[in-house]
N, C-alpha and C positions, 0 to 999 in steps of 0.2 A: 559377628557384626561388631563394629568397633565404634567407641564410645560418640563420636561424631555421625556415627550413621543410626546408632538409636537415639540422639539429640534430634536427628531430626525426623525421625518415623514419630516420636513426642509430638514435635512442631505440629506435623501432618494432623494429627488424632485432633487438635485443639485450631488450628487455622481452618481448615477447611468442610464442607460440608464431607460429608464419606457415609457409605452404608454396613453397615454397623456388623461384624459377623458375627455368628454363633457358637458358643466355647465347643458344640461338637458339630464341625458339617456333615452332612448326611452325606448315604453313599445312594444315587439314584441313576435308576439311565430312563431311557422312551424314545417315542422317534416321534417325528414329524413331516406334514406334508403341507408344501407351498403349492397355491394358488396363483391365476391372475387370469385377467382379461372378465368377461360377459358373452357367452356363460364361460364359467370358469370353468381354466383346462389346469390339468397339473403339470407345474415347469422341475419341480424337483422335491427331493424325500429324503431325510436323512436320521441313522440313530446317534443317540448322543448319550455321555454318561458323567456321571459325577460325583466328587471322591474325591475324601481326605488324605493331603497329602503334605510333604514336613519341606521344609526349605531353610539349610542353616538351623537346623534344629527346631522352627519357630512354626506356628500352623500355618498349613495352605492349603488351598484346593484346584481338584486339577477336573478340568473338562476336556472330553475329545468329543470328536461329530467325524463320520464317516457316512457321505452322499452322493448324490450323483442326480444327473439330468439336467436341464438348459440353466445355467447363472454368468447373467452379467459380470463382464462383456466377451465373454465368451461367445461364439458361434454356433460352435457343434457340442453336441452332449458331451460332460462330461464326469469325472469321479474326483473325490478329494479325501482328504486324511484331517483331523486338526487337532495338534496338543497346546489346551491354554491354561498357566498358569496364574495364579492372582496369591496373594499374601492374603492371611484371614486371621493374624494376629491381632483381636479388639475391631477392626473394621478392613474391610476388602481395598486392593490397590494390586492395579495390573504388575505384573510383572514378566513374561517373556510367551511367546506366540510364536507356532510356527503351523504352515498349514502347506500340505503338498497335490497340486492339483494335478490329475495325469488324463488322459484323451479314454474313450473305451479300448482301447489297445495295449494300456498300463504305461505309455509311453510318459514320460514329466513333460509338463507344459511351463509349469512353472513353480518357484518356491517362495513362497514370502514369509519373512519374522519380521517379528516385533519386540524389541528388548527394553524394557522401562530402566530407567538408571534413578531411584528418588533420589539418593544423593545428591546427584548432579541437576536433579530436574529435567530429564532429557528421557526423549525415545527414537532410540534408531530405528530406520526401518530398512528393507531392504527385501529386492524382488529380485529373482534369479531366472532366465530364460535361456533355456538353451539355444545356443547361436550369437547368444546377443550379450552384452557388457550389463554387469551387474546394475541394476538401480540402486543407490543409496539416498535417504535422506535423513534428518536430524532435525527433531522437532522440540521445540520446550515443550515440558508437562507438569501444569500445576498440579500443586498435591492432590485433586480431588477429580483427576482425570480418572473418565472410566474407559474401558472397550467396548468394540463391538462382541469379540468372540468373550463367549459364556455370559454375555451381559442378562441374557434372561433370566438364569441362574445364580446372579448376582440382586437384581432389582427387588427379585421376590423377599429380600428379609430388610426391606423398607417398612417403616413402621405405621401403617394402613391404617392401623384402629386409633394412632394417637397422630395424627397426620401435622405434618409443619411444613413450612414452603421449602422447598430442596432445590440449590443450583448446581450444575456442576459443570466439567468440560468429558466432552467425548470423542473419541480417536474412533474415525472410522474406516470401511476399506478402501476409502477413495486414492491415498489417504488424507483425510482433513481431519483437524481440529477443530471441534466447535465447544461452543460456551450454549448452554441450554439451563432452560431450568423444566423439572419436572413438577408437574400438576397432577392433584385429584380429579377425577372427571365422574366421580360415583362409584355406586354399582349398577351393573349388568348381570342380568342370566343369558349366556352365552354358552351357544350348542355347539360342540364339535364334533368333530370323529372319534374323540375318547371320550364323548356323551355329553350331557347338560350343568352345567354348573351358575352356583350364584359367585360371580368376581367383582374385584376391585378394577375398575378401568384407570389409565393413567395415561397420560399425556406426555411426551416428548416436546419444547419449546425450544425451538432456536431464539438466542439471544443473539441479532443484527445490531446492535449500536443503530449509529443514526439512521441504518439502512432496515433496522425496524417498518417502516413504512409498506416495505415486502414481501413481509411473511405472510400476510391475509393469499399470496399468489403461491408461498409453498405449499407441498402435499404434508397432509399429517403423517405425526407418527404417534400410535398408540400400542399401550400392553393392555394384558388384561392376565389377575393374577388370583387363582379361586379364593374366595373369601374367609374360610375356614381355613385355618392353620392344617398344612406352612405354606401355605400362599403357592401352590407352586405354579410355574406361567403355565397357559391356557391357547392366548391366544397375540398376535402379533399383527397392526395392519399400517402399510409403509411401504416409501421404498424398497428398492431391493438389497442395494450395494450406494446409496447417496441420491440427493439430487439427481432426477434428469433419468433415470433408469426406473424397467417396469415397478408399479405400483402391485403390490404380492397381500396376500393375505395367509399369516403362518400357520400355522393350529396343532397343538398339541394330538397323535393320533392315539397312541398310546404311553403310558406312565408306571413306572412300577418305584415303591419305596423301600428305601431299607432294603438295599439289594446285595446280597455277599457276595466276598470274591468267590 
């Protein structure tokens, strides 16, 4: 890394809000199962793992999720792959995504990355479909942009017990950019299929500018992260893939810590 690009991973650490990582990230996987509808039917299930991993010699952590079943906008059942990378040098910051989605037949339906440049301030994105001309787009990314992928895994080492108001911007799979701030909202004892726990609940807020006036008509978006260190998430309720797409309820089914290779 050269001396103009740790001038401004500095910058980063002191301008903006960012969630703080831990000088050793833990190695952990589990799976989970989403919900939706009344009574709830299950639309999809997936394991996921998590793991210290070096970028440029510097700490990172790396997530993958491997699933399958009905996800927006998708039609027909489907399976997927995902490796997502974040930087965890002093505090978390995306850095590159890639997820391959294939049909029950193993056929690719489609590929999408996500590559953060902080340097530049920028993230490409880009969606690959067989048949059809690549999508590219290019988006600004302020310093204290988070993602969607591994965000659970990320939010959990927010600081619960000393709580302070938290803004940030979030890249989603739409894709959009949005400006949010995150909110306490308590705690909860909250049952799942990996059993009962006392959590932190937490709040997702879209920040609308003047168009604030709208949001009382969005759907929430909530975590919920056990209470008892290390916080790990619990439970998820929200859209699925943004605005406009099923309302899902996530839940942790099972959890394992401290998991060797």
């Amino acid at each position: 890394m050269n001396i103009a690009v740790s001038l401004f991973m500095a910058w980063i650490l002191t301008a903006a809000d960012t969630v703080g990582a831990p000088s050793a990230v833990p190695r952990e996987k589990g799976s989970i199962v989403v919900s939706s509808g009344t009574p709830a039917k299950i639309r999809w299930t997936a394991e996921w793992t998590m793991e210290p991993s070096r970028e440029q010699g510097r700490p990172a952590v790396r997530f993958t999720e491997t699933g399958r079943g009905r996800y927006t906008p998708y039609l027909q059942p489907i399976q997927w792959s995902l490796e997502a990378i974040w930087t965890a040098d002093g505090s978390f910051h995306p850095l590159r995504f890639q997820k391959i989605i294939t049909d029950d037949g193993g056929r690719t339906i489609a590929t999408e990355r996500k590559v953060f440049d902080p340097a530049k301030g920028i993230l490409q994105f880009e969606r690959e479909t067989p048949g059809h001309a690549p999508e590219m787009k290019q988006f600004s990314a302020p310093p204290d942009t988070l993602a969607v992928e591994g965000i659970a895994g990320i939010l959990r080492f927010l600081s619960f017990e000393h709580w302070r108001p938290f803004t940030a911007h979030f890249f989603s799979n739409e894709p959009q950019l949005y400006e949010l701030k995150i909110q306490m909202r308590g705690r909860e004892r909250i049952k799942t299929p990996a059993g009962e726990l006392d959590c932190y609940k937490i709040e997702l807020v879209p920040q609308l500018g003047v168009l604030n006036v709208l949001r009382p008509f969005l759907r929430k978006i909530y975590f919920w992260f056990s209470a008892v260190p290390p916080h790990f998430w619990v439970r998820y309720e929200g859209p699925e893939n943004g605005q406009g797409t099923p309302q899902i309820v996530m839940e942790q089914k099972s959890y394992d810590a401290g998991v060797e290779r």
